[in-house]
C-alpha positions as protocol buffer text, in pm:
chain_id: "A"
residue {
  index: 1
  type: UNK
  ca { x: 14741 y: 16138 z: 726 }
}
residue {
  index: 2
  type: UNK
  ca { x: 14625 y: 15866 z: 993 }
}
residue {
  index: 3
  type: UNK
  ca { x: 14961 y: 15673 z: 916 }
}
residue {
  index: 4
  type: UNK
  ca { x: 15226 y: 15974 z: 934 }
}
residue {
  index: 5
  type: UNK
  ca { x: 15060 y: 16065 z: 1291 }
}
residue {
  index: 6
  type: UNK
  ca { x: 15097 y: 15698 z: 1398 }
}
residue {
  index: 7
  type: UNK
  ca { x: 15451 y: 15724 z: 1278 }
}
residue {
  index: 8
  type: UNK
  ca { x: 15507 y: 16074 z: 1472 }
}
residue {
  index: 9
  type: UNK
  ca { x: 15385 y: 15922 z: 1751 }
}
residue {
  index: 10
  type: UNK
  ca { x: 15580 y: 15646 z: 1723 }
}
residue {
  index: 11
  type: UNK
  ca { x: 15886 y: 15811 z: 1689 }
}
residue {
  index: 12
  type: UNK
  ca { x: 15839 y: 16052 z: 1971 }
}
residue {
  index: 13
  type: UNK
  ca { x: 15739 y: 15762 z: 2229 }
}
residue {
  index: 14
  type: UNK
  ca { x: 16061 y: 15524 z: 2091 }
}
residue {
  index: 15
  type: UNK
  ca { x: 16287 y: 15896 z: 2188 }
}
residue {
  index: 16
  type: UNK
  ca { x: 16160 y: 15972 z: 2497 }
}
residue {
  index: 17
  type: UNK
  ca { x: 16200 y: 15565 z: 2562 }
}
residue {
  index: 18
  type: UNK
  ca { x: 16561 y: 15589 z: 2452 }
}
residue {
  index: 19
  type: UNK
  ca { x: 16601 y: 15892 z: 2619 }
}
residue {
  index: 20
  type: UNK
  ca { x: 16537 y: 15754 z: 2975 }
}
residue {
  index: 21
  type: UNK
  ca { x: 16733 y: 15389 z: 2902 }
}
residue {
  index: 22
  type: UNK
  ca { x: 17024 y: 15616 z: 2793 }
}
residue {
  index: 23
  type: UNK
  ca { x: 17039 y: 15863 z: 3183 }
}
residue {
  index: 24
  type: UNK
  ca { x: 17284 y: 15781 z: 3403 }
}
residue {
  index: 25
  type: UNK
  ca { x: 17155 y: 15762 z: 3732 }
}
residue {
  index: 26
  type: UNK
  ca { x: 17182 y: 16137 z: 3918 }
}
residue {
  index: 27
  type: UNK
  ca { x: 17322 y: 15947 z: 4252 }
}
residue {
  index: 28
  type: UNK
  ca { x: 17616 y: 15688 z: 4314 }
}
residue {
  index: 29
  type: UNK
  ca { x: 17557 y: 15442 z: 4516 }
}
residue {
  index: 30
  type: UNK
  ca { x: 17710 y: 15414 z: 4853 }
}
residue {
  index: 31
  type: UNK
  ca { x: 17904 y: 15143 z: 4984 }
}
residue {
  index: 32
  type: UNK
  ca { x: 17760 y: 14999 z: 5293 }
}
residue {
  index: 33
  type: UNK
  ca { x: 18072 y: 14762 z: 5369 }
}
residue {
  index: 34
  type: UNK
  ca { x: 18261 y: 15065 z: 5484 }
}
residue {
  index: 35
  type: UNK
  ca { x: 18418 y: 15122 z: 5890 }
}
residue {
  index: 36
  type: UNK
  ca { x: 18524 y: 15391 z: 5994 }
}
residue {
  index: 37
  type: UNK
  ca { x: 18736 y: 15370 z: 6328 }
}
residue {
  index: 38
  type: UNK
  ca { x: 18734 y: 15646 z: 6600 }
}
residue {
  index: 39
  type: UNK
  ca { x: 19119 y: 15807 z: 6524 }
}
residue {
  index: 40
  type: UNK
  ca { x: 19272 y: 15734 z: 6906 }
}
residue {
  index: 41
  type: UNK
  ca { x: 19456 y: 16085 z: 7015 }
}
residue {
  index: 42
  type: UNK
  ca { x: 19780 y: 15960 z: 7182 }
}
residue {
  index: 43
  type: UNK
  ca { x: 20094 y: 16169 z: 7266 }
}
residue {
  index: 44
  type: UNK
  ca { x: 20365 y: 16211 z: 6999 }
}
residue {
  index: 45
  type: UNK
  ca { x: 20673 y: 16233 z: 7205 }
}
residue {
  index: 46
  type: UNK
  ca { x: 20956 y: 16364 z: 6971 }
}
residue {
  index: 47
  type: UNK
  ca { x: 21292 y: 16270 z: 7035 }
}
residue {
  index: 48
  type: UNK
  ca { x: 21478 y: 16526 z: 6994 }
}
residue {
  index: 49
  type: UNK
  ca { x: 21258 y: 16779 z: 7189 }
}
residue {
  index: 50
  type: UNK
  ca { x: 21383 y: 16996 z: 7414 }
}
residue {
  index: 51
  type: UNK
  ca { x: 21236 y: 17271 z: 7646 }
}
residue {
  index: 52
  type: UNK
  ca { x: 21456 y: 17588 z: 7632 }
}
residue {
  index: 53
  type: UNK
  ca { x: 21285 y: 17708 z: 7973 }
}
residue {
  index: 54
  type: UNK
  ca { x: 21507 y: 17393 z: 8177 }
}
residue {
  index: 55
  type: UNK
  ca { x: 21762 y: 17257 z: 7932 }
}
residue {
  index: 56
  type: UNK
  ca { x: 22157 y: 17296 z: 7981 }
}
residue {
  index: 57
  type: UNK
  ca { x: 22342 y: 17515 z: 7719 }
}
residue {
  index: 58
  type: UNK
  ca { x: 22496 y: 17100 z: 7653 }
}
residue {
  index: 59
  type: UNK
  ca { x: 22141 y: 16988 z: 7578 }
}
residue {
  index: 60
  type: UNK
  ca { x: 22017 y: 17294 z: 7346 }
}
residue {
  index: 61
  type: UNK
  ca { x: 22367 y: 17237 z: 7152 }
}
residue {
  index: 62
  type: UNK
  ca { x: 22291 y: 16867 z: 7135 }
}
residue {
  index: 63
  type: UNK
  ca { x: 21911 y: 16899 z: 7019 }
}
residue {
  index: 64
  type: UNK
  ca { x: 21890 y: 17207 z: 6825 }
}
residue {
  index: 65
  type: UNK
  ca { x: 22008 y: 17273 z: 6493 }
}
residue {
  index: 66
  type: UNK
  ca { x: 22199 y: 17507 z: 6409 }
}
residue {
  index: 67
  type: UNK
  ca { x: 22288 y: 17583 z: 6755 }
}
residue {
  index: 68
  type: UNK
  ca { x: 22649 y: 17577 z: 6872 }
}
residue {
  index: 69
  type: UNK
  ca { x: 22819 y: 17616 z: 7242 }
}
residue {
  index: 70
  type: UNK
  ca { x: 22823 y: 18003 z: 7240 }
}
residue {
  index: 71
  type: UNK
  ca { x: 22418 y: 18072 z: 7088 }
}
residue {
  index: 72
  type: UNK
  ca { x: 22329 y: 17770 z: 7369 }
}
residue {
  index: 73
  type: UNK
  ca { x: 22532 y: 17975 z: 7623 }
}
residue {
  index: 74
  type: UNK
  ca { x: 22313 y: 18286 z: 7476 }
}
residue {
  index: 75
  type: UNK
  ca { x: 22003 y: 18092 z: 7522 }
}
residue {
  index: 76
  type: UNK
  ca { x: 22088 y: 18012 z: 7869 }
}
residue {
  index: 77
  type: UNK
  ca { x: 22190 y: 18365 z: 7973 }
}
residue {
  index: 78
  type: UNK
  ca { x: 21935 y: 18543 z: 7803 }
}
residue {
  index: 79
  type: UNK
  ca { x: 21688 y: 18312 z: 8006 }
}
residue {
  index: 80
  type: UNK
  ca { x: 21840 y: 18349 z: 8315 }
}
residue {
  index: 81
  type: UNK
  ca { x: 21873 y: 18755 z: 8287 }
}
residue {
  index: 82
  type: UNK
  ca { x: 21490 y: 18757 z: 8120 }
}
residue {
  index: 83
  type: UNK
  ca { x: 21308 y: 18511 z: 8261 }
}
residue {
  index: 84
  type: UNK
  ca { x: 21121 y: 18198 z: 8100 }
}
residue {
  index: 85
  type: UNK
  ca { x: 21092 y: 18173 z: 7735 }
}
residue {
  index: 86
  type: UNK
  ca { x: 20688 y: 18288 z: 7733 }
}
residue {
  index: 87
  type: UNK
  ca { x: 20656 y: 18190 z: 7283 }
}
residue {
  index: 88
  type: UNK
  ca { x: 20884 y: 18020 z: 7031 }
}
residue {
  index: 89
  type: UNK
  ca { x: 20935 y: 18391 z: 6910 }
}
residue {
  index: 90
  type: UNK
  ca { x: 21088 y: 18495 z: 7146 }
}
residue {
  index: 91
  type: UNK
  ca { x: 21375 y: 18289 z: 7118 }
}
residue {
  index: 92
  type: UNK
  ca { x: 21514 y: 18515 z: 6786 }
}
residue {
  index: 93
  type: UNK
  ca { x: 21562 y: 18826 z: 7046 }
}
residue {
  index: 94
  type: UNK
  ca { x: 21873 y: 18640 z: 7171 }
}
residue {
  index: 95
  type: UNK
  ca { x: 22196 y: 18740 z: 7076 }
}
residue {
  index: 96
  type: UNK
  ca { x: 22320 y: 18561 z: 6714 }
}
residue {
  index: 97
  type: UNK
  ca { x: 21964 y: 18346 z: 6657 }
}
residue {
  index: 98
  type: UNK
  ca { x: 21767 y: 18440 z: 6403 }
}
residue {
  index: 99
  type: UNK
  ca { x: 21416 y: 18385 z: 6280 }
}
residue {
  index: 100
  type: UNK
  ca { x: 21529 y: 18103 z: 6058 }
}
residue {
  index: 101
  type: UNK
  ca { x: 21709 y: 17926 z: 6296 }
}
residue {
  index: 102
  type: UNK
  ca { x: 21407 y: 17945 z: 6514 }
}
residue {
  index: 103
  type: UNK
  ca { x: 21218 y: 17780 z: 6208 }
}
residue {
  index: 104
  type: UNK
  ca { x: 21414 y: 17519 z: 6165 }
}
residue {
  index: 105
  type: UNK
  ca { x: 21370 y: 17411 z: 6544 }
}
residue {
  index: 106
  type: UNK
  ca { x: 21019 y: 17499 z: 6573 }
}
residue {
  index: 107
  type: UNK
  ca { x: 20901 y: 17167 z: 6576 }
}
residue {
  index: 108
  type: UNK
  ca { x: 21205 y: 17012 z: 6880 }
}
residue {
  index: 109
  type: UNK
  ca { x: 21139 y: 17291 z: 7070 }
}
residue {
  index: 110
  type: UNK
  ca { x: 20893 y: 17306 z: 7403 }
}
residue {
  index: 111
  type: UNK
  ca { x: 20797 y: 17590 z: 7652 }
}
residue {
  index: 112
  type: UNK
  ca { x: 20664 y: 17430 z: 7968 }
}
């Protein structure tokens, strides 16, 4: 009886042994050669930006998709009879531009 409880024992300890050599470890290890570098905000200028509030019906034609002599004349009338552009929205109540036009320019286009 003496020898089967050494053996139990035995067995047991040599598990729980195996059972703790066998655990990965529960965190990963974090590299301490890493830099991080403070992101530097600078101005994207886009080239082919233009700013419907000031541009020339030649310029929106030139820079804007989509947009031929008579919708630039449009832009440029409809600005001139309503005021400033206030949103990029705005821009689909003139006459013959629609909201996917204004899409596509979204990004070339600037209210100051």
């Amino acid at each position: 009886m003496k020898k089967i409880k050494q053996l139990g024992l035995t067995f047991l300890f040599g598990l729980n042994a195996m059972a703790f050599a066998q655990t990965p470890p529960t965190t990963m290890p974090v590299e301490q050669n890493e830099v991080t570098q403070p992101v530097q905000q600078t101005q994207i200028t886009n080239a082919n930006a233009v700013n419907i509030n000031t541009a020339s019906a030649a310029e929106l034609q030139d820079k804007l998709v989509g947009i031929g002599q008579k919708k630039a004349q449009a832009i440029v009338d409809y600005r001139t009879k309503n005021g400033n552009f206030k949103n990029i929205e705005q821009l689909a109540e003139v006459s013959g531009i629609g909201q996917a036009t204004v899409e596509k320019n979204r990004a070339n286009i600037i209210l100051e």
